[in-house]
Structures are given as C-alpha cells and as structure tokens.
C-alpha positions in Angstrom: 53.5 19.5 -12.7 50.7 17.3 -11.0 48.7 21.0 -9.6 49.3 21.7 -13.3 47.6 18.2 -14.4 44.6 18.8 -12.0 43.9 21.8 -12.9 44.0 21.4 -16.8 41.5 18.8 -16.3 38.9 20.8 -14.1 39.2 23.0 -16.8 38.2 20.3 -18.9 35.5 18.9 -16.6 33.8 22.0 -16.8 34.1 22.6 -20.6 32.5 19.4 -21.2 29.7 20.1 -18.3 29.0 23.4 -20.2 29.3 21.6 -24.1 26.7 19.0 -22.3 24.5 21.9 -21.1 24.1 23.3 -24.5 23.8 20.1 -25.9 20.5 20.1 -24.2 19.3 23.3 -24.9 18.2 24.1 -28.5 19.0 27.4 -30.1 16.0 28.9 -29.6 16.1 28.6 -26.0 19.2 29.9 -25.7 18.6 33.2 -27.7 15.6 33.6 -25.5 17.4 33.4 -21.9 18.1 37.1 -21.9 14.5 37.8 -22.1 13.2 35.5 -20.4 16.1 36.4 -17.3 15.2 40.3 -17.7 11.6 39.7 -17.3 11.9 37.6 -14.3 13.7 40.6 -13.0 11.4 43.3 -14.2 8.4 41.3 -12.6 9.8 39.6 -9.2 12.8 42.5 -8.3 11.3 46.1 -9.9 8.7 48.4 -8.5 5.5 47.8 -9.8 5.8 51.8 -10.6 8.7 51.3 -13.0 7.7 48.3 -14.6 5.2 49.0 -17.6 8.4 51.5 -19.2 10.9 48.7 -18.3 8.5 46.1 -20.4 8.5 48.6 -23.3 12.2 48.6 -23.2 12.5 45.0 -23.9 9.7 44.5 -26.0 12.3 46.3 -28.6 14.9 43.9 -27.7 12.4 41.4 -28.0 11.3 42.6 -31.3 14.5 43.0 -32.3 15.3 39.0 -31.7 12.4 37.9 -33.4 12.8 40.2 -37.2 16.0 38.1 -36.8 14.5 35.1 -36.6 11.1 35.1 -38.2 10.7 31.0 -38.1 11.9 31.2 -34.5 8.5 30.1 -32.9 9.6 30.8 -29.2 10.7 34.6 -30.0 7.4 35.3 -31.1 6.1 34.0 -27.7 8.7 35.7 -25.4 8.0 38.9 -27.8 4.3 38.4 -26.6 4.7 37.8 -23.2 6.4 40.6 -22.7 4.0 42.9 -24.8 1.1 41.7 -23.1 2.8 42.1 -19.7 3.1 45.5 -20.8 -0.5 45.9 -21.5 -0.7 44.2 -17.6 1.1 47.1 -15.9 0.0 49.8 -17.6 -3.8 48.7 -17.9 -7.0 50.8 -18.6 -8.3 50.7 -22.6 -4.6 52.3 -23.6 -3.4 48.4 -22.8 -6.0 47.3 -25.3 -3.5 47.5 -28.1 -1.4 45.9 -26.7 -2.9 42.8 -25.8 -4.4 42.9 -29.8 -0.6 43.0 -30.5 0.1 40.1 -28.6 -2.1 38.0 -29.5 -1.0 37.9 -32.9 2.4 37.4 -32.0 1.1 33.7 -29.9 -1.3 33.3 -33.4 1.2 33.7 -35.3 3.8 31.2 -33.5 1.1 28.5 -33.1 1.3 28.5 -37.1 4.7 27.4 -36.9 4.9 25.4 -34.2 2.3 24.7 -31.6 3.8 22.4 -28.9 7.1 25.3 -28.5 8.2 26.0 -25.2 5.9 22.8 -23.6 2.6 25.1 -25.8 3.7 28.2 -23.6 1.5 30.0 -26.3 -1.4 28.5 -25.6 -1.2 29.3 -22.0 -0.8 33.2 -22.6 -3.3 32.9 -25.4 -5.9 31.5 -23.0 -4.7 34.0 -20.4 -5.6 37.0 -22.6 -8.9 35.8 -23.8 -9.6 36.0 -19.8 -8.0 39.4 -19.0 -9.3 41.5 -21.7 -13.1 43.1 -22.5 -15.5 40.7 -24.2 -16.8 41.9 -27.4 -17.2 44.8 -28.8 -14.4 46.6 -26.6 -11.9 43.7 -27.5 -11.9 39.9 -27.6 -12.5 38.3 -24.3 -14.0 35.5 -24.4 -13.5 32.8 -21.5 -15.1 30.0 -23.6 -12.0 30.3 -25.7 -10.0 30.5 -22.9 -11.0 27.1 -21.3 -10.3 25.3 -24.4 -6.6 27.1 -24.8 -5.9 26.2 -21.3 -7.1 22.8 -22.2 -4.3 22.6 -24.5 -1.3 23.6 -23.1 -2.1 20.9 -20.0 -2.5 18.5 -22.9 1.0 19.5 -23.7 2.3 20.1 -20.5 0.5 18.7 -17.7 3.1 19.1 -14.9 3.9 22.2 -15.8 3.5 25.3 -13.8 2.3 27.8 -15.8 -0.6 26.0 -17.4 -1.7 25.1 -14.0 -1.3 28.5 -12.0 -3.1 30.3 -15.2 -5.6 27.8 -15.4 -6.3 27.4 -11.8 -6.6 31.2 -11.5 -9.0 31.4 -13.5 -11.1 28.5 -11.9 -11.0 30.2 -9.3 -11.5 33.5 -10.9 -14.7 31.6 -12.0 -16.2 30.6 -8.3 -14.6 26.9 -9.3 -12.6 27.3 -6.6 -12.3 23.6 -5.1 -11.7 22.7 -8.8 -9.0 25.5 -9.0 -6.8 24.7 -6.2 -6.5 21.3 -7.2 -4.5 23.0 -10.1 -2.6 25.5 -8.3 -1.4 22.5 -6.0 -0.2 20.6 -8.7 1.4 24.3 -10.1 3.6 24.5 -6.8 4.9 20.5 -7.3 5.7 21.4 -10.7 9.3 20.2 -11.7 11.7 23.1 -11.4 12.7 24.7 -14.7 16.8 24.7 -15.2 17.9 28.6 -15.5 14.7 29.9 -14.7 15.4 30.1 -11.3 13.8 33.5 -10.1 10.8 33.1 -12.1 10.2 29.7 -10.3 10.8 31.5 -6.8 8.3 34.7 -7.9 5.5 31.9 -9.3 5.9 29.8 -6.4 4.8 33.0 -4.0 2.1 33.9 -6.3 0.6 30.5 -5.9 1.0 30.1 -2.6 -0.6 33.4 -1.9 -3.4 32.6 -3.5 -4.0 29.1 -2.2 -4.0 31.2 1.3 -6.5 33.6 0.2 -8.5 31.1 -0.7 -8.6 28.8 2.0 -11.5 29.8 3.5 -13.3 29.3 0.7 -12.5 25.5 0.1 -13.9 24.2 3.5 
C-alpha cells in the first residue's frame, strides 16, 4: 500500500511540474515547438545538401499552422524563418522570392504584434535587409537593417539572436571590435528552455566566428 502511495504521488508531482510548465508557456509557443524543434534539426543535424528540400517541406507545415491561426503573430514569424532559410540553402536569384515571401510574413506579424517572441521579427527582418541584393535586384538595404537590429536589442538585449545577427553584421561591416563585443554577449545569453539544440548549434556558430576573427581585433 505505502509503494502504492509513493508512487500515486510522483505521478502527481510530475502532473503538476508539467500543468506548471504549460502554465508558462502561452499557446502560441506551444503550437510553434514542432517547428521550431524540426528546424533546429534540419539546420544543426542534416546535410547541408538535403536541407533547402527539407525547409520546403516544413514551410507547408508551417503554412499550414499559420492559415489556422491568422492572428497568431509568432506563426507568421516561424513561417518566415523557415522560408527565408529556404531561400539561405538554396541561394542564387531563384532564393530571391523567397526572401520577398518572407519578408512579408515578419511585415505582416509586426502589424499584430511587434514585441512576439522577445521582437524575433525584427531580428530576421534586419537579417534579410543584409543578405539580399540592394535595389533594383531586390531590397537590401543595410541602413534599414541597423535600425531593425536596433530594435529587437531594444526588446531583447540579452538575447542571443539579436546579438549574433547583429554582431555578424558588424563585423560583416569591418566593425569588427564593435561586433565581437555583441557576439560575446550572444554566447552569455540566458539559455532558452526547450530550445536546447538550437542553443548548442548558435553557440558553435558564435564561437567560430569570434575565432576567425581574432586576429583581427588585436
């Protein structure tokens, strides 16, 4: 009888742990975490070969999430991050599309609500403006960029997307001092609950990039 006791109540210890869990996520987030877990895997466990068709597979899921929930500001973001990371593997002017596509999508789910996902749109929103043709090929325009960046640090300062985007382009831009400083305070960024891989995969790409760069911060 007492086994049974202990054992009904660990079963209750972790129902609660879970109901608390959820508690703390909102529903948005938690229709996202499929996408957001298959892109970490796409990006971080897949060939680099593989990966533009295995984008385009769950830009349809993607899609498919956010018909269902037009309001639903963070699907339209996941939807475009994994269009324009599309776009990103396959590249060339056939990814030009693509990245038009995408940027709607961020457009679009700054209307309804800037400051979702800690401003996660303005941080691919700026990234774009950087990784596409200026004008008249397509819209690049890095001006733009700095002031998008701008935003989703004022949003999320510690976080460690806005400061790995934002220091790579610094550096991108021969500000490299001046970009390091944000790809150090990238790799102390708080870990994100349930985004565990993608942390691991950013982490790498930041520290690879801090040692490329050595060199040229003495």
């Amino acid at each position: 009888m007492s086994r049974l006791k202990t054992r009904l109540k660990t079963l209750f210890l972790a129902a609660c742990i879970s109901v608390t869990a959820l508690a703390h996520a909102t529903p948005g987030e938690e229709l996202i975490r499929p996408i957001q877990d298959r892109w970490a895997e796409i990006k971080y466990r897949q060939p680099e070969k593989l990966q533009a068709d295995l984008y385009h597979e769950l830009a349809v899921q993607a899609r498919q999430l956010s018909q269902a929930q037009p309001n639903l500001a963070p699907a339209l973001i996941w939807e475009a991050i994994v269009v324009s990371s599309e776009a990103g593997a396959r590249g060339g002017l056939g990814a030009l599309s693509l990245a038009k596509e995408a940027k709607k999508l961020l457009e679009e789910s700054l209307k309804l609500d800037e400051k979702a996902l800690n401003g996660s749109a303005y941080t691919s929103l700026a990234t774009l403006y950087v990784k596409v043709p200026r004008w008249p090929i397509a819209f690049g325009d890095k001006d733009k960029a700095e002031e998008l960046f701008r935003k989703s640090l004022a949003i999320n300062p510690t976080g460690i997307d806005p400061n790995f985007f934002y220091g790579e382009y610094l550096i991108e831009e021969d500000r490299v001092v001046e970009g390091r400083r944000y790809l150090e305070k990238a790799l102390a960024a708080p870990a994100r609950p349930g985004r565990e891989l993608a942390d691991q995969g950013r982490r790498k790409e930041i520290q690879a990039l801090l040692n490329k760069t050595a060199k040229d911060a003495q």
